[in-house]
Structures are given as structure tokens and as C-alpha cells.
N, C-alpha and C positions, 0 to 999 in steps of 0.2 A: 504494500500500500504506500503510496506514494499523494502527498499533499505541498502545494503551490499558491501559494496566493500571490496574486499579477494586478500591481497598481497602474492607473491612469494617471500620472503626473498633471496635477493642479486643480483636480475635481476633488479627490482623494477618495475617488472608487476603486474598490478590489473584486475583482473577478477574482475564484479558485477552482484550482484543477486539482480535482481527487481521482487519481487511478487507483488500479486493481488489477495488475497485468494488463491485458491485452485490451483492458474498457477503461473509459474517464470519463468523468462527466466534468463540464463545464459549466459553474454556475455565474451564472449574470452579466454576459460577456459585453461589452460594449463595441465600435461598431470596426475599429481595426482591428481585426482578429486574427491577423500575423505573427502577433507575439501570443499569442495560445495556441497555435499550432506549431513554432517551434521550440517551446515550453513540452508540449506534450510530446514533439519528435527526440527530447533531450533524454527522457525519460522514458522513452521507447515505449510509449504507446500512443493508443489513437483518442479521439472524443469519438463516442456513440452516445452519449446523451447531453442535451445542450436544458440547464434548467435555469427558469424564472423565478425569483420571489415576488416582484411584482413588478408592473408597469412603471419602471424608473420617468422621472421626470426632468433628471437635474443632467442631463446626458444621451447621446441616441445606440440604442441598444442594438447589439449586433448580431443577436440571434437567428432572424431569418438568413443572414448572408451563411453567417459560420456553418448554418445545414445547408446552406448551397453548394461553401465548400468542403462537407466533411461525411456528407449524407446522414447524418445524425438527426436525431429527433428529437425535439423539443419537447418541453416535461414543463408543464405548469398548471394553475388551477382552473376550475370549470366558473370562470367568472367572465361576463361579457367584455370586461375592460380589459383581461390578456391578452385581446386580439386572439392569430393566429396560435395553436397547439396541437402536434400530434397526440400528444397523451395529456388528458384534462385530467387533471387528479383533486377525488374529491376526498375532505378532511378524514385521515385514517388511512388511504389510500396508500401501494407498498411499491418499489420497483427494487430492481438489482442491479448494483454496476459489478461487474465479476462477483465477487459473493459478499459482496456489502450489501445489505439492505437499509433501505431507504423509507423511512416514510415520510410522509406529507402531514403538515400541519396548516389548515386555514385561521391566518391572525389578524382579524381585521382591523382597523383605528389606524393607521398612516394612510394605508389605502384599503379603499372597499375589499380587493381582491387579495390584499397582502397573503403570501405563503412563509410559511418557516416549513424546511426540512432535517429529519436527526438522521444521522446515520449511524447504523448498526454493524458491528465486524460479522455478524454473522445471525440466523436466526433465533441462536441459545442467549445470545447476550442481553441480560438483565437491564443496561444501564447504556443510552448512548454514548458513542465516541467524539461525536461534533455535532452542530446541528449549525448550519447554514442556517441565518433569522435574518437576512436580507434588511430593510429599515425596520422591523420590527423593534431588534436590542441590539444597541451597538455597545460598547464600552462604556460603561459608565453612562448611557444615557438611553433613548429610543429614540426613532424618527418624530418628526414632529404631528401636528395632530389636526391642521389646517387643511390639508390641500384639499380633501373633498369638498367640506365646504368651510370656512373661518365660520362664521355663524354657529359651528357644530363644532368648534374642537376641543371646549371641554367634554360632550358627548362622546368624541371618538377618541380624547386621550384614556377616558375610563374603558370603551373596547380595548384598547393596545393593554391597558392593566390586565384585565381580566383574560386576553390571549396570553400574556406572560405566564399565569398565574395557573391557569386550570388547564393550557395546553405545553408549556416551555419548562416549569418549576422542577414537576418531578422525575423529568427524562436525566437524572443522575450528577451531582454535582462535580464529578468529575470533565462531563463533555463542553468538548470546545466551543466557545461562540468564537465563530464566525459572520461577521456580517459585510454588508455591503461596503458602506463608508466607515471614513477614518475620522481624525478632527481636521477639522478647516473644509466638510461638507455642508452645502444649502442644506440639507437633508434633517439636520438637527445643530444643536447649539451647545451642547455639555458635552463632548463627546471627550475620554478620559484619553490621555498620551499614553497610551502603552503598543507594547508588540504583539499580547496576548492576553487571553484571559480565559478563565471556565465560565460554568454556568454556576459552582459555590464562589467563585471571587466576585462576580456582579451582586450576588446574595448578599455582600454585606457590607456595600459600598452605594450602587442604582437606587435611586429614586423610587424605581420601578417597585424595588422589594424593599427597599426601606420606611417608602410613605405607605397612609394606608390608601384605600383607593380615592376618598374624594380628596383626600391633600394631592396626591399624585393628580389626581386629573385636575385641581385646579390651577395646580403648578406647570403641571406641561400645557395647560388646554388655552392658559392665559400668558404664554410666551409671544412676543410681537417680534415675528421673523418676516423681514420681507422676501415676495414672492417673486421671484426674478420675472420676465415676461416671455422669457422663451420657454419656460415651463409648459405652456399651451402647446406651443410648436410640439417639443417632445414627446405632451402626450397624445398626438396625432401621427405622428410616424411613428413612436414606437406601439401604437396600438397593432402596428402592422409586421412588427417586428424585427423595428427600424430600419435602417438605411445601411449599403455599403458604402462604403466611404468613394467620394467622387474627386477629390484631390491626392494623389500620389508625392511622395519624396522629388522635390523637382521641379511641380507640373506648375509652381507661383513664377513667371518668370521676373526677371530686374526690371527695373525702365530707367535710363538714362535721367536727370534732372529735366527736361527739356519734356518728353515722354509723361515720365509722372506728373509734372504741372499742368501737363493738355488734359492727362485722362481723369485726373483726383479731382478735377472741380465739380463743384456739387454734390462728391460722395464722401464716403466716411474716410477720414484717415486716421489709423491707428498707429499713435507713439508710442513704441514699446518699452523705451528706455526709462531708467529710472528717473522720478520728482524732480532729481537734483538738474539732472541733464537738461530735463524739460525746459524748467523753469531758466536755464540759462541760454537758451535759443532754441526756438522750433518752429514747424510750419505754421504760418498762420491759418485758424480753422480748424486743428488738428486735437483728438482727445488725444487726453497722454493718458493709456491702459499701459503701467507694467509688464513684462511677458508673463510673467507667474498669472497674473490678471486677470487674464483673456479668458480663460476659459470662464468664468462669471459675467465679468463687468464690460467684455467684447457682447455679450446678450443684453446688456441694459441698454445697453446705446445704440445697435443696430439690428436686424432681425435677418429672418431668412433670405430676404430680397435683398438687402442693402448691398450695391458694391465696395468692397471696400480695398483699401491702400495702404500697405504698410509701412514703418519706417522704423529699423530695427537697429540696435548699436552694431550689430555685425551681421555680415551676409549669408552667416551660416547661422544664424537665428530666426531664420525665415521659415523652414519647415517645421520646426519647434513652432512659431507663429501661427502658422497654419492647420496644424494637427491640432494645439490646444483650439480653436474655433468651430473646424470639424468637429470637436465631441459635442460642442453644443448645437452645431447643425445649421453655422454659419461657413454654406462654401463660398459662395459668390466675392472670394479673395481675388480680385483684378491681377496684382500687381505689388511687386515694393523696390523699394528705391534704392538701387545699387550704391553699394557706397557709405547707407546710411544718411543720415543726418550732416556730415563732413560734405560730400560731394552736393549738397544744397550751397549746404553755406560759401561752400568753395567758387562754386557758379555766379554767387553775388548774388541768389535770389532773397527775395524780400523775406525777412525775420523778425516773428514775434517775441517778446521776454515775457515772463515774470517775476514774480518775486520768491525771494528764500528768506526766512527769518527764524531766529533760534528762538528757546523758551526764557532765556537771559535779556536777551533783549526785548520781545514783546513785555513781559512783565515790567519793566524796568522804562516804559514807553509813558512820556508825558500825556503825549493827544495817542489814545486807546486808540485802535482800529476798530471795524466791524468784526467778529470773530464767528468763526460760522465751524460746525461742526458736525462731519458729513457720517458719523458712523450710526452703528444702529440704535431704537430708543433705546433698548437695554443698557447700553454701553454709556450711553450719553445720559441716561439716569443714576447711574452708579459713581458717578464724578464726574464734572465738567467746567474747564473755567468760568469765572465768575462775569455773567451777562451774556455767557455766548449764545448765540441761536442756533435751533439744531432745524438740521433736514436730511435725512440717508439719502447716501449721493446715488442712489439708482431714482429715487424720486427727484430727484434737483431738478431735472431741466423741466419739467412738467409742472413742478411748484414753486418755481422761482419766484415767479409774480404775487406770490402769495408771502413771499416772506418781505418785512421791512429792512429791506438793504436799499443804502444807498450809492447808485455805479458811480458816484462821483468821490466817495469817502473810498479811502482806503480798505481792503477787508485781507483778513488773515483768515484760512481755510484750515481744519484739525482733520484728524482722524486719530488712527491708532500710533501710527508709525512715521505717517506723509503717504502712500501708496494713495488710497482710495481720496486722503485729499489732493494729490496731485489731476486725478482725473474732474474731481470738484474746481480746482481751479483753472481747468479747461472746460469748462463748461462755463462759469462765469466769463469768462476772456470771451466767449460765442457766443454771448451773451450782450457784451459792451459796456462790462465794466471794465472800470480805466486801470487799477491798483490792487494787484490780485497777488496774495504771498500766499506762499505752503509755508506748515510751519514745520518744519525741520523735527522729528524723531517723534512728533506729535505730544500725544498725552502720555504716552510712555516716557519719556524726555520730561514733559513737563511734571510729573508724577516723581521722576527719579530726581527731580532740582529742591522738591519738597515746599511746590509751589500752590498756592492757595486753589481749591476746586470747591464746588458747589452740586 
């Protein structure tokens, strides 16, 4: 027996490969599926079963392609939002990959259809080995409890309790959770830093088995996570189970400065480079999405149709660019600018600035700027400089007009670090305010200076 778990770099989804000799199954594959195929050829075997836990949203699932190339069949539940399945498994339901047996668990409260699966070494075994729980239980936390409907998700975080509880508790505190995502997925918000865990280490750490069920459900049901807007996208082609990937290693070509200025106008350009770079010259018009970014915040800002234009610190950062936007099922990638950022500037073409400002100095600032504070409510309620305004920078450009900024006053942008306000202060700049700073290491900086918050 042989087990694999294969990350998505910047989602922080894991797909896992469990063989059994000459069978494996592949759980929750997303849509390049090159590296599970030679993961499994590494380990000398094949996929003959490809399984769902549920209709992922945060990513485009790669299931149908992966039976296209491995003739394998697809194992998920008998619910109308799994889309396509050869084998509908309904709760209790058994399969076999080489002599593992498998059963199916239906756990609904993230999504209607949610599946968890436990595997067994064998038919005698009292106590499972793993169970695959997909967003059901991830470490230290669950999936969140909105996406059906917000209106309902203290309703559906008490489903997710009681699928823990009377379907997940007693399959053995020794077996492994494995789940889908890691920390730093849309998926959930407490997600614990580890490499592993059981189902007795969640026991006495999670929420899930620590609170009782209405604390639990009013704790997860009343978390305020925003909802990306390519989430819709996703759940529309992966109901179909999903897409293969339509850009290859390569397929983004250069464009000369001259080139990219003809074909970028009026479409998205995306600067990959880090706040700092940004902020000290870039295109004009341009968001600044860091490359780790993309695969989120390249969905907030442009959709499945938008064309879009990249502009990366280096030219072998480009199919890194392009792969993290394909997961979320942004191809319509034009083009990106050989060279970089340098061969702009080099050309003499016309350049925007910002501003950079530390936590030393804004504090220490006679005439206060505007301070604007792009991360989540959570975040921004748990400490925040004193006066600032808050809006999550995925809602900015849509509620800008709603907040009292003035483009004529100065304004300082926060976040965690500067990332997400670096893309905040390109959106203000597209805007037509005149005096736009990132602040430099954010509220973690400001926090670590042991400066006054509210």
C-alpha cells in the first residue's frame, strides 16, 4: 500500500493517491493531471478509480479529463450537484481498490452533496486506516458552512457537526484524516499548520468535537468569509467534471513592448511582482496581483472572459502565471511582456508610481493620511489602526463609492503583510486617486512596532 498526497501550489489543495498494487485510486484530482499520472507511474501503478468528495468550488476539477486519460471511473455520490458519475455511491455504500475496502460516507453542511470516504486494509479490520473527508474536516477546523446558501449557514454548520459526529467519530481514533485543503484555502479559515493528523488528534483540539453542537454551529455558521466570484464559474464546469486544461507549458507567448501596448489596452493587466516593485514603477492601469496571488485574487478582478496580460519579474515566471489562473479557470491569458517590467521602462514608455511607507513613519505622521484596510472583517475586527476604514479588497472596486475617501487627500492602504494591499492600491490608482501608499509589512509590522490598534 502505497499513499501520496499531490499539492496544487497557491490554492492549497491536495489531491491523494492510495495504491494497492496494481489499483489506485485518485481522490479529488484537479484539472492538470500530469502530475498524478506520473506520481502513480513512480510507484508502479495505475488509477482505476478516480473519487469525489464533492463539487469543489474554489478550483476546476479534473476528473472527467483524468478518465479520459486513464479509462478509470469515477466514484462519487448519488446527488444531482456531482454532475457526471460512473459509480453513484449511496451512504454505507462499499468498493475495493486491490483489497482495501472503501466505504462511502454522505456528510452534508459544506455542500449538499459532501462525501467523506474511510478506508479499510481489509474486510476483518475493526477500525479504519484513513478516511478521505474532503471539506468536511480538515485540521483543526471544517469547511465553511455558507456556500449553499449564507442565509443557512448556521443550519448547515450544525449538518457538518452532526456528519462528524454520528458518521466520522467512531471509524477509530487511530485513522488518518485526510482532507482536501490545507491553511491558506477559501475553503475554511482555522485551518491548523500541520503535516498530519488522526481522527483522536482532531478529538481534542477541533471545534468540531470540542464545542457542543449549537456553540459549534454558531461559531462556524457566523464566520464572515468572502465569497470569491469565480466560485459560480466553478460550480458550473465542475458540475461537469471540469475542464482539461487548455493552456500548455509555453503556449503564453512574449510580446515585444510595442506589441503589448497595442494589444493590453482595455484588458486586464496583471503585475505579478511584488508591493515593493509595484509601487516603484509600473504600467499605468495595471493591478498589481503577486504571483502566489493569482490563483484567488486573479478571480476577483477578472472572470472567465476577460483577456488578460501579464507582466512578471522574470520570463520564466510566466507559466507559473498561467497555471496558477488555469486552476481557477481563467485561460483567456493573451500574452506577457518579455523582459518584464525593465524592457517597459527601458523603451521610455509612460510610468505610473506609488507610494511605500513604513509603520514608523505613518505613526509618527503630523497630517494623518486616509488609512484604508483591505483585509477580511475578521481580521480587521481583531485589531486595526486607530480611524482606519475597512473594505476587503475583493469588494473594493464595486464599493469604493460607498466609502468616504477623499482622491485628493493622501491615503495609506493595510493589509496583512502589503500583498492584498498592494492590489488595493491599484485599484485606487484606477480609480483617480492622486496619493496612494502601501504600507510596508502591514499590521504584522505594525503589530510587531507595538503600535497602538483598535
Amino acid at each position: 500500500m502505497e499513499l501520496r498526497r499531490i499539492e496544487t501550489p497557491g490554492i492549497a489543495h491536495y489531491a491523494w493517491l492510495l495504491a494497492d498494487g496494481e489499483q489506485a485510486m485518485l481522490v479529488d484530482p484537479s484539472r492538470h493531471v500530469q502530475k498524478y499520472l506520473d506520481t502513480a507511474r513512480d510507484i508502479a501503478t495505475r488509477i482505476t478509480h478516480i473519487v469525489e468528495t464533492h463539487r469543489q468550488e474554489d478550483f476546476v476539477m479534473g476528473a472527467a479529463w483524468l478518465a479520459r486519460r486513464t479509462g478509470a471511473r469515477i466514484y462519487n455520490g448519488n446527488h444531482d450537484t456531482f454532475g457526471h458519475g460512473d459509480c453513484r455511491l449511496e451512504d454505507g455504500d462499499t468498493f475495493y481498490v486491490g483489497k482495501l475496502l472503501v466505504r462511502a460516507f454522505h456528510t452534508p453542511g459544506h455542500t449538499p452533496e459532501s462525501m467523506c470516504y474511510a478506508v479499510y486494509k481489509d474486510d476483518n479490520a475493526e477500525s479504519a486506516w484513513a478516511i478521505f473527508t474532503g471539506d468536511t474536516l480538515f485540521f483543526g477546523d471544517t469547511g465553511r458552512s455558507d456556500l449553499p446558501d449564507e442565509d443557512k449557514s448556521v443550519e448547515n454548520a450544525g449538518r457538518i457537526y452532526d456528519a462528524v459526529h454520528n458518521k466520522l467519530a467512531g471509524l477509530g481514533d487511530t485513522a488518518l484524516i485526510l482532507p482536501a485543503h490545507g491553511p491558506g484555502s477559501v475553503c475554511g479559515s482555522g485551518m491548523a499548520k500541520r503535516s498530519w493528523s488522526t481522527l483522536g488528534d482532531e478529538k481534542t483540539y477541533n471545534d468540531v468535537f470540542t464545542l457542543s453542537r449549537q456553540e459549534f454551529a454558531e461559531k462556524k455558521g457566523g464566520e464572515r468569509l468572502p465569497r470569491p466570484p469565480y466560485f459560480r464559474h466553478m460550480e458550473k464546469v465542475n458540475l461537469e467534471g471540469g475542464l482539461p486544461p487548455t493552456l500548455r507549458q509555453g503556449d503564453v507567448g512574449l510580446l515585444n513592448t510595442d506589441s503589448f501596448a497595442d494589444k493590453s489596452q482595455n484588458n486586464y493587466i496583471y503585475d505579478t511582482r511584488l508591493p515593493e516593485a509595484f509601487a516603484g514603477g509600473h504600467i499605468p492601469d495595471s493591478h498589481s496581483i503577486w504571483l502566489g496571488g493569482l490563483p484567488v485574487f486573479g478571480g476577483w478582478v477578472g472572470n472567465a472572459d476577460s483577456a488578460i496580460y501579464l507582466v512578471t519579474d522574470r520570463n520564466d515566471n510566466v507559466d507559473h502565471a498561467v497555471r496558477h489562473l488555469s486552476n481557477i479557470g481563467l485561460d483567456n491569458v493573451q500574452g506577457a511582456l518579455a523582459g518584464g517590467f525593465e524592457s517597459w521602462r527601458d523603451a521610455g514608455r509612460d510610468v505610473e508610481h506609488s507610494g511605500a511607507i513604513t509603520p514608523a513613519v505613518l505613526h509618527n505622521m503630523d497630517n494623518a493620511p486616509q488609512v484604508l484596510d483591505v483585509r477580511e472583517i475578521d481580521e480587521f475586527d481583531s485589531g486595526h489602526i486607530p480611524g482606519a476604514l475597512h473594505c476587503y479588497v475583493g469588494y473594493l472596486a464595486d464599493k469604493l463609492n460607498e466609502l468616504p475617501l477623499d482622491k485628493t487627500r493622501p491615503v495609506v492602504v493595510t493589509c496583512g503583510v502589503g500583498h492584498r494591499a498592494g492590489l488595493g492600491v491599484s485599484i485606487l490608482l484606477k480609480a483617480g486617486f492622486q496619493d496612494v501608499s502601501n504600507l510596508l509589512g502591514g499590521m504584522k509590522a505594525w503589530s510587531a512596532l507595538g503600535l497602538p490598534v483598535e
